[in-house]
N, C-alpha and C positions, 0 to 999 in steps of 0.2 A: 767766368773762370779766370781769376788772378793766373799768373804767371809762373809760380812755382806749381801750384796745380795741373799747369801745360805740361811743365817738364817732366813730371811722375806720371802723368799720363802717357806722355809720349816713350817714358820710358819703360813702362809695362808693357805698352803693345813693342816697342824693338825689342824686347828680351823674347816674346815671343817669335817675333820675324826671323829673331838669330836661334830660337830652338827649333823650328819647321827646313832652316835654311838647313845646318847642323844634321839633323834626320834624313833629308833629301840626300844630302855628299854621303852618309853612311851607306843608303839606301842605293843610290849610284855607284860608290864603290864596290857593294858585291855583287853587283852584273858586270864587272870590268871596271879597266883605267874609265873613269869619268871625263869628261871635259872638262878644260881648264875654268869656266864661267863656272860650273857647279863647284868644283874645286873653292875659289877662290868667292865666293857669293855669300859666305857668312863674314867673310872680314868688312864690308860697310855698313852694318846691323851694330858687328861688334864695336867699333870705330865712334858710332853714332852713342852707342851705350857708355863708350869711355866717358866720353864728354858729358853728356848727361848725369852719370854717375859721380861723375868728380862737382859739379857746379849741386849736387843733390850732397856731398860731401861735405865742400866749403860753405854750404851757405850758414848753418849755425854760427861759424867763427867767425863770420864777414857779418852776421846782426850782430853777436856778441859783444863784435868791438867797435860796432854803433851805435849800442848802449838799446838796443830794444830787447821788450822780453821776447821773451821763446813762440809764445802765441803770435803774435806777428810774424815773424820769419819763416814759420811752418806755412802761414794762411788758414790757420786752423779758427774756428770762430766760438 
C-alpha cells in the first residue's frame, strides 16, 4: 500500500472516529452537562481529518506541477 492509499485510508476510518465521537457528546448531552473529555473528544479526530484532508487536497497540484500525469498521483493502477 503506497502512501497516498494510507492517507485515504486513514482518513475514512477518522471521519468515522469523529461521527461515533460527535454521537456520543450528542448522546451525553441529553442525560446532562457532559464532562469536559466527552465534550471536547471530537476535536482530535477532527484536527487529524484537517490534515489529511488538506495533503488529500494538495496533492493533485504538487504532481501537476512536477509534471506527472494524474494516474500516478492518485496511485491509481
Amino acid at each position: 500500500m503506497n502512501w497516498s492509499k494510507w492517507i485515504r485510508q486513514l482518513h475514512r476510518w477518522l471521519s468515522i472516529i469523529f461521527t461515533v465521537t460527535v454521537i456520543a457528546n450528542f448522546a451525553a448531552m441529553a442525560m446532562g452537562p457532559p464532562p469536559a473529555w466527552i465534550v471536547y473528544s471530537p476535536l482530535i479526530p477532527l484536527f487529524l481529518l484537517l490534515f489529511s484532508g488538506l495533503y488529500m487536497f494538495v496533492l493533485p497540484y504538487a504532481g501537476r506541477q512536477r509534471g506527472e500525469p494524474a494516474g500516478e498521483r492518485t496511485g491509481s493502477v
